[in-house]
N, C-alpha and C positions, 0 to 999 in steps of 0.2 A: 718507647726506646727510640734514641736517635737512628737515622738511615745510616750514617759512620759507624755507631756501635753495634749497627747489624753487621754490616757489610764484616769488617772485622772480625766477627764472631764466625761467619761465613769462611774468609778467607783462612781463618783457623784453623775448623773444622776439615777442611778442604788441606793443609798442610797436614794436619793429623793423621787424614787418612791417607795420602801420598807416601808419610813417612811410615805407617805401618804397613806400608803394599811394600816397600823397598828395603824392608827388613825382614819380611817374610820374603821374598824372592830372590836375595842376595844368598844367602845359604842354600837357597835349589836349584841354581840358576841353573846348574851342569843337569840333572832331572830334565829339569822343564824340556830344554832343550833336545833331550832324548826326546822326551815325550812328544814335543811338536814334531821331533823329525818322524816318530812312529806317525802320527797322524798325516801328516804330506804321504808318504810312503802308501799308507793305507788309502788314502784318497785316490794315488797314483794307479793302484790295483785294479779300485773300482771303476776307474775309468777303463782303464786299459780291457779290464773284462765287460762292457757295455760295446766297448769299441770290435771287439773281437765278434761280441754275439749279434752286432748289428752288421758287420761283414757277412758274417754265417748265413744268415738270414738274407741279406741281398746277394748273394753265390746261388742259397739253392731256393730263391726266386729268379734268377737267372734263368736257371736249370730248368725249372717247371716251365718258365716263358716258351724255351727253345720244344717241348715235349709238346705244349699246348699249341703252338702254331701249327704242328702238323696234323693233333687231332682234331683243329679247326678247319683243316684244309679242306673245301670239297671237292668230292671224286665226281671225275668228269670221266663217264663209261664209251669206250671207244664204239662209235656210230658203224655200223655193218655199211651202210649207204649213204650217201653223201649229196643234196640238190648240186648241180654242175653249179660252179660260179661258189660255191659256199664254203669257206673254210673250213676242215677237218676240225673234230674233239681235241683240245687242248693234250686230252690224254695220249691220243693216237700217237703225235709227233714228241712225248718222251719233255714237255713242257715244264719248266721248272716250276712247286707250288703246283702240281694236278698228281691223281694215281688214278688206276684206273679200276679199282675196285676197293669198296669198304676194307676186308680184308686186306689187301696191299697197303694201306695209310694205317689201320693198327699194326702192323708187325712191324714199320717203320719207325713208330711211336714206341714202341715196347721197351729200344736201350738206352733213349732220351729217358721215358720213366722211370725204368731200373737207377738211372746214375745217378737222376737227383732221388730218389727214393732212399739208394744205400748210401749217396753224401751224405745228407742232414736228415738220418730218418726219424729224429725226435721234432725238428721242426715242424713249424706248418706248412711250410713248401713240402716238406719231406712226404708228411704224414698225406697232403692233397694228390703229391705224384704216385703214393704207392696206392690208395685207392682207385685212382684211374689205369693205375697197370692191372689191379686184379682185375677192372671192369672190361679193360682190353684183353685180358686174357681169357675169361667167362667168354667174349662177345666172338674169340677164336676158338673157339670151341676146347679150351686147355682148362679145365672143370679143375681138376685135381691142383693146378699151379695155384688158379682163379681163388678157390678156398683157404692155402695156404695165406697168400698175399691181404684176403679180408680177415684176418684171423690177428697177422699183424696190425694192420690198421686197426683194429679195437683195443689190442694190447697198447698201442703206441698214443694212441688217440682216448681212450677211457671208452667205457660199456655206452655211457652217453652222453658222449659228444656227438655233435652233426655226424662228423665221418664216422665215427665207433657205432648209431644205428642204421648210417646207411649200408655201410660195411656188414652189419648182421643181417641184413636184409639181402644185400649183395648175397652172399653167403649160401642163404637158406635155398634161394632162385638157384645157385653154382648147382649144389647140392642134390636137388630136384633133375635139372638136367645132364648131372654126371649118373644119375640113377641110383643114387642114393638118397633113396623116399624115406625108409626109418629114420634116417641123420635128419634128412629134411623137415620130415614132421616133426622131429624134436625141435629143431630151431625156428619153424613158423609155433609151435605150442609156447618156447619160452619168450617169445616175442609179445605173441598176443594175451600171458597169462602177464609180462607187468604194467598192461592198462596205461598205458605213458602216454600221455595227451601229444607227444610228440611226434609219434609213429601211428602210421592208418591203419586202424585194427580191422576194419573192414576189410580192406582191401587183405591183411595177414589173414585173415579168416577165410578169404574164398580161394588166398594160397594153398591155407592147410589145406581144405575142403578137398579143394582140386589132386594133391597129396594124399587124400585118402582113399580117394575113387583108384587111383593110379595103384594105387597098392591091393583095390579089392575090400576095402573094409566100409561096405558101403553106408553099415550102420555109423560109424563115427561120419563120413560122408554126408547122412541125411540127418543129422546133429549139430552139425557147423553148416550149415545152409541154412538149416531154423534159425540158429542165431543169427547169423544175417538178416534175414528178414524180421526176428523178433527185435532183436535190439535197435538194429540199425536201418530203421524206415525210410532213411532218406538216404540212403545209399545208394550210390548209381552202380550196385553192386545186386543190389535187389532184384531187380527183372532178371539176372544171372542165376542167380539163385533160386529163383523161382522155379527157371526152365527147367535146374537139373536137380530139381525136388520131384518134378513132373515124370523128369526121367527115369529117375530112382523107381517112381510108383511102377511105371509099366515094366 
């Protein structure tokens, strides 16, 4: 076949299909045009809401910035005596960026957390701020707040996520020290009964342990100590364990 009676056939082909795109399209045109404007529209939306949740998100990483500075700050403890010639503790003269005691710099921190916590408390700012309020709460000695606030972060966070088992962890410790050992030992047993290569079962084991002593049940006590030592031979938990196996006996 000549390269002209291609070409031709080509250009044909090619009119054919121009004139059957422009005769289907001529009767829809008012459609189409709906239809692209729904699509622009919709396109419009999905930005607008990226745009919004990427705001969101930079507000209450804001939020946490302004919380975490303080719980980074260290406390500089006001000096009783002073060498002549040496400038006093930062803390003494009321220094901007100093407190003069742990306590002081968490209770500081607590309404920084609180605000990014209840702005964005689905976020991850959110979800990281309400974790370190309960852990500032637990470390003021506010057991009962402390518990509430890790109960959220697993809700908020899932069963396991990073924050949702440190938070059960958080938790079980709050619980322990508000003196409530049966809650307690409920939640170092369901800790340590789902085997999660992610959480130190060792280390929840000599929690219960300790949680069983405190309550008097010395037989469950010298039952979780074996397992320490049986299961977990290389645990720097072992010599611990050991001692208050020794204990038990006398």
């Amino acid at each position: 076949m000549k390269t002209k009676h291609r070409r031709e056939l080509k250009e044909n082909d090619l009119m054919r299909a121009l004139t059957a795109t422009r005769e289907w399209f001529e009767p829809r045109q008012k459609y189409v045009g709906v239809a692209m404007l729904g699509i622009v529209i919709a396109a419009g939306i999905v930005v607008g809401v990226l745009a919004w949740r990427t705001s969101r998100q930079s507000r209450g990483q804001d939020l946490l910035a302004d919380a975490m500075v303080i719980l980074n700050t260290a406390v500089v403890p006001v000096t009783q005596t002073t060498t002549p010639g040496e400038a006093p503790a930062a803390a003494s003269i009321t220094a901007t960026g100093t407190f003069f005691t742990e306590a002081q710099k968490l209770n500081a921190a607590l309404s920084k957390l609180k605000a990014a916590a209840e702005a964005y408390p689905d976020a991850g700012a959110g979800i990281t701020a309400r974790y370190h309020l309960a852990s500032s709460l637990a470390a003021l000695g506010k057991q009962k707040d402390a518990i509430g606030q890790f109960d959220e972060v697993v809700r908020r966070a899932g069963v396991n996520s990073l924050y949702g088992r440190m938070a059960q962890l958080g938790k079980a410790d709050a619980q322990a020290q508000a003196g409530e050992i049966d809650a307690a030992i409920a939640t170092w047993k369901d800790l340590a009964a789902k085997k999660d290569a992610n959480l130190p079962e060792d280390a929840i084991l000599m929690e219960l342990a300790k949680a069983y002593q405190a309550k008097g049940d010395t037989a469950e006590a010298r039952k979780t100590f074996n397992e320490i030592v049986d299961n977990h031979p290389d645990s720097p938990y072992v010599a611990d364990a050991r001692k208050e196996l020794e204990s038990l006996k006398g």
